[in-house]
Structure formats: structure tokens, C-alpha cells
C-alpha positions in Angstrom: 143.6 98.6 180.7 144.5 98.0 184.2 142.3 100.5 185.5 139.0 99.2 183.9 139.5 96.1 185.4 140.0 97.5 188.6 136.8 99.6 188.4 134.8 96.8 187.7 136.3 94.9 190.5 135.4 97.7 192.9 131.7 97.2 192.3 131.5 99.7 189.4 129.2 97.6 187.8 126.0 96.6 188.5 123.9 94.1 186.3 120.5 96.4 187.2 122.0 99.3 186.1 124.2 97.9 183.0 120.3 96.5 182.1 118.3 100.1 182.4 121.0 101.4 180.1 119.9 99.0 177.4 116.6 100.4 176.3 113.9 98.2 174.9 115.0 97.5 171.5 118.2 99.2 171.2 121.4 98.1 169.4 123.8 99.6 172.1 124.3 102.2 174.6 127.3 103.9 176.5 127.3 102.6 180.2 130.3 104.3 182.3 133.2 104.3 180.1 132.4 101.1 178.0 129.7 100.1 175.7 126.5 97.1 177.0 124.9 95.3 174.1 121.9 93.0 174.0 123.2 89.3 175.0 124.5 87.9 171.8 122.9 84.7 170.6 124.7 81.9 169.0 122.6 79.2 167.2 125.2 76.5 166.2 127.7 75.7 169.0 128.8 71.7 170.0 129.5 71.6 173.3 130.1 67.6 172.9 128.8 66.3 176.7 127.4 64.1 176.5 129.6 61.5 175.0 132.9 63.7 174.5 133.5 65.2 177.4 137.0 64.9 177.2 136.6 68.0 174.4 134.1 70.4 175.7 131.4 69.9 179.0 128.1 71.9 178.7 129.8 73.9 182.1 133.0 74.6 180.0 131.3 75.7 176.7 128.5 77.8 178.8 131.0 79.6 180.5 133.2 80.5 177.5 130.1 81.4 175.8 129.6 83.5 178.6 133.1 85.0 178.7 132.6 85.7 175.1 129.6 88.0 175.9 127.2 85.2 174.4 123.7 84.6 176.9 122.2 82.0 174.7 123.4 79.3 172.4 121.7 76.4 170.6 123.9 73.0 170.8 124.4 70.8 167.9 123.3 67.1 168.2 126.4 64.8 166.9 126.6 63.7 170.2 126.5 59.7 172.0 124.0 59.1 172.2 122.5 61.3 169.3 119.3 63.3 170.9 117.6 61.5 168.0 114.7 60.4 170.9 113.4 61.5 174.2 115.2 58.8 176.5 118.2 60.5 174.8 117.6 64.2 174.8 117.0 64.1 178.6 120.4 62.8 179.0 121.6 66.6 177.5 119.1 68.5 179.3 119.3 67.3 183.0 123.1 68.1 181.8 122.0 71.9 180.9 120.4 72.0 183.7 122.5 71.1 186.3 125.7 72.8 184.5 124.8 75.9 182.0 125.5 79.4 183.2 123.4 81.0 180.2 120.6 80.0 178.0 121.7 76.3 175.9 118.9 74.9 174.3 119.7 72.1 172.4 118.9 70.5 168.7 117.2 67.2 168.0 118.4 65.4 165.1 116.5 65.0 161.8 117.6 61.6 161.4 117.9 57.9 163.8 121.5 58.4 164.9 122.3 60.7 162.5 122.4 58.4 160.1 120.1 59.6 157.5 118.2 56.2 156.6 115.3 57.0 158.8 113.3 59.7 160.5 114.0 60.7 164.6 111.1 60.6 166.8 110.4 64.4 166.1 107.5 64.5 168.1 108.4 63.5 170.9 111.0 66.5 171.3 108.9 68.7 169.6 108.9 70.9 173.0 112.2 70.6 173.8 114.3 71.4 171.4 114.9 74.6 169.3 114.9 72.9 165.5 115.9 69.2 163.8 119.5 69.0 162.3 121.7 66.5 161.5 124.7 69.1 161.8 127.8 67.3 161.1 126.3 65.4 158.3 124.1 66.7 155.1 120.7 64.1 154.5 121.7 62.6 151.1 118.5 61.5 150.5 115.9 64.3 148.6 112.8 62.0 149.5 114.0 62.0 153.5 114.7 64.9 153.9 111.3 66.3 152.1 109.8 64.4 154.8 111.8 65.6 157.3 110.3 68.8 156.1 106.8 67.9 156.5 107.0 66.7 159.7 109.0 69.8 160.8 106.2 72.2 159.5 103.1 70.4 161.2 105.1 70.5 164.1 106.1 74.5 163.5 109.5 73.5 164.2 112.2 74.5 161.8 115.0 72.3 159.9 118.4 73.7 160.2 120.8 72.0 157.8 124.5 70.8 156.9 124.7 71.1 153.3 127.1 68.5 152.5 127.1 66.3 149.4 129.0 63.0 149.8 129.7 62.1 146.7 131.5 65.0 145.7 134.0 65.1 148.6 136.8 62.5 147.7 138.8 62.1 150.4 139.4 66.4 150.8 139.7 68.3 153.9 140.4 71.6 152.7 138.9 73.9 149.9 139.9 72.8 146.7 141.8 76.2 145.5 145.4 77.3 145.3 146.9 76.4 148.0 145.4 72.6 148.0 147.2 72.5 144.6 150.2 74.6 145.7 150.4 71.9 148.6 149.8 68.7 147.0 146.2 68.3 149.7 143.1 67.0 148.8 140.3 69.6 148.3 136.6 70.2 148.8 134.8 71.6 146.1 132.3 74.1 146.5 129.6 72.1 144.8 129.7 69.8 147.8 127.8 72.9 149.4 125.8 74.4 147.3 124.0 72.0 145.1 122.6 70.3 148.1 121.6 74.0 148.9 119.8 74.4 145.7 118.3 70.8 146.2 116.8 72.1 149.2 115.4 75.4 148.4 113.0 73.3 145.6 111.9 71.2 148.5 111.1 74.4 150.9 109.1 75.5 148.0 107.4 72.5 148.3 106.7 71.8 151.5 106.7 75.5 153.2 108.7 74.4 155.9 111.0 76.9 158.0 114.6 76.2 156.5 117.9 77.7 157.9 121.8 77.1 156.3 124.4 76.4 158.3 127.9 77.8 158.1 127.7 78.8 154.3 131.0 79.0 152.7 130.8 79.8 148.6 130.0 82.4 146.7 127.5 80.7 144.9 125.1 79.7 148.3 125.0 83.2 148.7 123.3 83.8 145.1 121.0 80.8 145.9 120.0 81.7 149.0 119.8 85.6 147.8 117.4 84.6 144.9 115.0 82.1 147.3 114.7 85.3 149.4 113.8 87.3 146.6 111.1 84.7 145.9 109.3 84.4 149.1 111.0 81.3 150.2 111.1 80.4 154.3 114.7 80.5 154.2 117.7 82.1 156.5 121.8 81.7 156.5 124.4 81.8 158.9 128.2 82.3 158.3 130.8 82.2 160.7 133.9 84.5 161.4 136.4 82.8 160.0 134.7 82.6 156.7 134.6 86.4 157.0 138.0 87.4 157.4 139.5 84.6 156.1 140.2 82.6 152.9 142.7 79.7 151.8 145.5 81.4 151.2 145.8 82.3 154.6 146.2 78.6 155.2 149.3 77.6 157.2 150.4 73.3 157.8 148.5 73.7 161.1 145.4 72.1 162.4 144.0 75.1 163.5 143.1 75.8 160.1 140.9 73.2 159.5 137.4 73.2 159.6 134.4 72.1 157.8 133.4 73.8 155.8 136.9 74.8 155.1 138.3 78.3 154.0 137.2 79.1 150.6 138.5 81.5 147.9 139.1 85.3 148.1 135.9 85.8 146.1 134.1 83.3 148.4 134.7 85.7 151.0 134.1 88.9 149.1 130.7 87.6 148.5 129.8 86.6 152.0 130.8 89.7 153.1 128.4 91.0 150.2 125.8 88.7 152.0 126.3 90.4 155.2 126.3 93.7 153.9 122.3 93.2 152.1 120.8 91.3 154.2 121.1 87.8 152.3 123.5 86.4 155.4 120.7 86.9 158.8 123.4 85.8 161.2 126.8 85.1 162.2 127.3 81.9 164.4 130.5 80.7 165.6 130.1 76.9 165.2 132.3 76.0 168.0 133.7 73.4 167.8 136.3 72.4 170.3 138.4 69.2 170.1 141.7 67.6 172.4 145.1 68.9 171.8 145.7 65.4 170.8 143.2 65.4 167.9 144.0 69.5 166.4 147.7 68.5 166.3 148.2 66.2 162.8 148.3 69.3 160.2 145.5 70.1 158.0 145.3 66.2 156.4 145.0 64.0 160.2 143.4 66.7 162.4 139.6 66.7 163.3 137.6 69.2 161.2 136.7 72.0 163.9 137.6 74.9 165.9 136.8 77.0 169.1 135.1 80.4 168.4 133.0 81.6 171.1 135.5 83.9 173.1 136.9 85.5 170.0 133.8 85.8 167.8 132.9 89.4 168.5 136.6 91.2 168.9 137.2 89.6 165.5 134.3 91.1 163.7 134.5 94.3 165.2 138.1 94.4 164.6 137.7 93.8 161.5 134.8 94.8 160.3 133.5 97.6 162.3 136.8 99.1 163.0 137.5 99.5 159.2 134.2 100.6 157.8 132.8 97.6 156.3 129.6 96.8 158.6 128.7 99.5 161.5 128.3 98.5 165.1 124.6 98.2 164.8 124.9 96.2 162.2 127.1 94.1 163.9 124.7 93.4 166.9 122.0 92.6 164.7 123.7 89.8 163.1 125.2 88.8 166.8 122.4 89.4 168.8 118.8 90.3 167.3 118.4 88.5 164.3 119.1 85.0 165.6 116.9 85.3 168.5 114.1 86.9 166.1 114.8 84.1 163.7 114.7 80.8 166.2 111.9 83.0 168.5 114.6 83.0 171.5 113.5 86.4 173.9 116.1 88.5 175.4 115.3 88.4 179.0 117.3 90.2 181.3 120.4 89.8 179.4 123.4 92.6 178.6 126.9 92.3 178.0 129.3 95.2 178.7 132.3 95.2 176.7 135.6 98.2 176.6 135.7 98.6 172.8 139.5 100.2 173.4 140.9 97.5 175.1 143.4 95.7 172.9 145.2 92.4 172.7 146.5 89.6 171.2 144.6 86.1 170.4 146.4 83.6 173.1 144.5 80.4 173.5 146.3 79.2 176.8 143.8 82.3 178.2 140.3 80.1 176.7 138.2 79.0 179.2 137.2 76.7 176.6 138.7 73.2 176.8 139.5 74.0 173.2 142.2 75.9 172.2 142.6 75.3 168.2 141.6 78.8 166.5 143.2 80.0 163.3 143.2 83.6 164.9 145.8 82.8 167.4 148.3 85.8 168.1 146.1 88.3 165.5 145.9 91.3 167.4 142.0 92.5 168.3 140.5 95.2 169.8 137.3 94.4 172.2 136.9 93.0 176.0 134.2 91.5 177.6 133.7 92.9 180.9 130.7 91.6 182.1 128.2 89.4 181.2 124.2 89.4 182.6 121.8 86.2 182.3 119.1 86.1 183.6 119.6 89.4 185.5 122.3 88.0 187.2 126.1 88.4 186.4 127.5 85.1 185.0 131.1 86.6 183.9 132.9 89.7 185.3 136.4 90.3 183.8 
């Protein structure tokens, strides 16, 4: 392990080179003794400046992203102020701007504040932003956000939404399963996700708008969203890794476990991993979501709903689902790489990353350049190092 850092130290790598070993369209290609990939492509990540800078700056989260072998991300808007209006968008990217060391293009909300009782000023951030969502917080309202979806289709702009149903969460913070009733915790049911799923599916069929699901959790929002594909609706999905290689009874008294939405069932993740598999699941995102020490340490009931996933997201599926057979590599950088930039129209550029696919170790946070360090995958041992990462054609990480 030693030695390939050493090589790469002595000059061994080159981004020009790393680049012309990527042909036009491929998946991957062998470059010295490790592997370059396209840059991967991460479209729901909170980097929470401005307003909570205290979690997560847009340098800190670019350059984890970066260490993590990610060249472009797309930053959620629960943010203060909420980009919900020009004035306040500029605020994030002048930030972006000034700070980012790889692609971050940012979301506008769907709603004033985020508060779902009125339209944002769409329009006027039409250009600048990459889609409308409200991340953080489902619309409640069927008539809003139908005309959320109007406005987002004459403006071509896509709506990108947190399927959450209020009234059907009670006071839960993790899935409500076994262990929530082994435990004596409140839980989440999995309606909460999927029947404002199903609510929304009728609407794209009525309004035509570009739709795309956010961290989907159940077992049933893959059969909903499996069945709108099959009948021509505009619809896409994301999961993230935890939800892959995770469930609730892997659940330990720790706020590093907790996240929204939370771990589901065994089935629930047998059934995402069936998403993946056929095509019904376009993309894995890591939803990052970094938070204070402070705020990750009151066990699964008093700790913030969230955790950092940028810097482990690819050794985790590869680890455990290339390395034993489920998805191949190709596969893999499709869902990382390809099919989120083909789905939100983001081009490659001149972007690699080079990563030793040998090179083991085990998760240890104090190592994240992130300024969060609550992951449910700490001390699981992976295989997968990011060597080097190229924006732009220039190197923004070098192990």
C-alpha cells in the first residue's frame, strides 16, 4: 500500500494521461497499476454554508467530495436563507465560486422557505440551478405541488422530491420494524414514503413534468416507481448506500445510525437491491449529510437525522457489491457516474478519478476531510482508494 502512494507522489501520475486512458464513453480502464473511472456524480449532497457552517462549508464538502473520487455534486437547499429567490441563491453561488474544488451546482427550492404554503420564485433561478426541491421536507399539499409541476415543465426544469407524509410520522425517528419494538423507539412507517410517491406519479401523469425520488427506502416505492416506468412516466429514483447494505437490524443505540429516511427491513433492502439490479433504481447518491459532534451524539431518539457519505460511498458498494457478485463494476459506474449526469444533463468534462481497487482498510472517521464524521460504516473493513481525482483537467485530490 505503501508503495502506490509513493508512486503517485513521485509524479507517476499525470491528469493528461490518467484522461486519454478514459476513452470516450467508457465505463473504466486500467491506468498503471490502478483502475480511472469517469468522475462520479452525486445529485443530493447538503453542504449546509450558508447558514450552518459550523457542520459542513462548501470548501469542506467539495473537497471530501473530491477525496471521495466525486467531480460533481448538486447541493440540497434547507439552507438560511432558503435559495427560495435570487437575492438568496447568489448568496450560495458567490460561495461555490469562491470555495468549490469540483463541479457544485445547487438546488432551488420548490416552496417560499421551504415551507410548502407557497410557490418560490422559480423563474428567476431557472438558469441557475439544476432542479426545484424542497429536500428535507415532502410538499403536503397535492394542489401545490401539481403546480409546482407546471411551472417546472414550462420552465424544462425538473422537480426532485422528499417523499414525506406528515401525518403518518408520529413522533418516529427510526423505521418502524423489529428492532423499534425490540427497543421500545418510535418508528416510521413505510407509508410515510410511498404513498406520497404514488400521489405524485398521478400528478406526473398529469402534468408531464420531469420527476426524480429521493433517497427511496421501501420495498413498495420500488414497485411504484417500477410500474410508472413501465408506463411511460417521466420518472427516475435514487437510493443511497446505506439503504443498500444495510437494514434495521443492524441498528446499534448510536447516532450514527440515524437517518431519514431511516434503515428499513431486510426485504426493503432485498428489493432495492432488486431495483438496482433492472434498472428501476437510475442512481445511487450519497445524501450527505454532515452535522456537529454535538448534534450526532444523543442516540438514535435526540440526534439530528443525517450522515456523511461522500468519502465512503464507492469502497462501500464495491466492497460489497461488486466484490461479491451482485452488481459488476460497469454497473456500478453507471449508477455512480453516467446515469446521474445523463439524467440532470451534467457533461463530463475533463474529469477522471483513479482509484487502487486492492488497497484495503478500515472505515475511521477521524481520517474525513469532511467536518462530519457520523457514518454507520465506521470500522467496516473496505476495499478501494482514491488516488487521484481530475476536474476540470486539473488534479483537485492526490492521495
Amino acid at each position: 500500500m505503501k508503495l502506490h502512494a509513493e508512486a503517485i507522489n513521485e509524479k507517476v501520475f499525470d491528469a493528461s494521461s490518467a484522461l486519454s486512458a478514459l476513452s470516450a464513453g467508457a465505463t473504466f480502464a486500467p491506468y498503471n497499476k490502478y483502475v480511472v473511472f469517469p468522475g462520479f456524480c452525486d445529485v443530493h449532497v447538503h453542504f449546509r454554508q450558508p447558514g450552518f457552517s459550523y457542520k459542513e462549508t462548501i470548501k469542506s464538502g467539495s473537497m471530501a467530495a473530491a477525496r471521495g473520487g466525486y467531480t460533481a455534486v448538486c447541493t440540497m437547499p434547507n439552507l438560511n436563507p432558503v435559495p427560495d429567490n435570487y437575492e438568496n441563491l447568489k448568496l450560495q453561488l458567490d460561495l461555490i465560486k469562491e470555495d468549490s474544488v469540483i463541479k457544485t451546482i445547487p438546488y432551488g427550492s420548490i416552496t417560499l422557505g421551504e415551507k410548502g404554503e407557497a410557490l418560490s420564485d422559480m423563474d428567476a433561478m431557472a438558469k441557475e440551478v439544476i432542479a426545484f426541491s424542497d429536500d428535507g421536507r415532502g410538499v403536503q399539499s397535492s394542489a401545490l405541488m401539481k403546480e409546482a409541476m407546471e411551472k417546472a415543465k414550462s420552465l424544462g426544469m425538473m422537480i426532485v422530491a422528499h417523499c414525506e407524509e406528515n401525518s403518518l410520522l408520529k413522533g418516529g425517528y427510526i423505521h418502524d420494524g423489529d428492532y423499534a419494538i425490540a427497543h421500545g423507539h418510535k418508528g416510521i412507517c413505510s407509508a410515510s414514503e410511498y404513498l406520497p410517491i404514488e400521489r405524485d406519479i398521478k400528478l406526473v401523469g398529469e402534468t408531464g413534468c420531469a420527476y426524480h425520488v429521493c433517497h427511496i427506502s421501501t420495498k413498495e416505492s420500488v414497485s411504484l416507481i417500477r410500474e410508472a416506468k413501465k408506463n411511460g412516466i417521466n420518472i427516475s429514483c435514487e437510493t443511497a448506500p446505506h439503504y443498500l447494505v444495510m437494514d434495521d437490524g443492524d441498528l446499534q443505540e448510536d447516532g450514527r445510525f440515524k437517518m431519514n429516511p431511516p434503515l428499513r427491513s431486510k426485504e426493503d433492502r432485498e428489493a432495492l437491491i432488486e431495483g438496482i439490479i433492472d434498472g428501476t433504481i437510475d442512481m445511487i447518491a450519497t445524501d450527505h449529510a454532515p452535522h456537529s459532534a454535538e448534534e450526532k451524539s444523543k442516540g438514535l431518539s435526540g440526534s439530528a437525522f443525517g450522515i456523511v457519505g461522500l468519502e465512503t460511498a464507492f469502497p462501500v458498494m464495491y466492497t460489497k457489491l461488486v466484490k461479491t457478485g451482485i452488481i459488476s463494476l460497469e454497473k456500478l459506474i453507471e449508477l455512480m457516474a453516467i446515469n446521474p449526469r445523463k439524467r440532470f444533463g451534467i457533461p463530463m468534462g475533463n474529469d477522471c478519478t483513479v482509484w487502487d481497487l486492492d488497497y484495503s482498510f478500515k472505515v475511521d472517521p477521524k481520517e474525513f476531510v469532511s467536518m462530519g464524521k457520523a457514518t454507520p460504516f465506521e470500522g467496516m473493513e473496505l476495499y478501494g482508494k482514491c488516488i487521484a481525482t481530475v476536474y476540470n483537467g486539473n488534479t483537485v485530490y492526490n492521495f
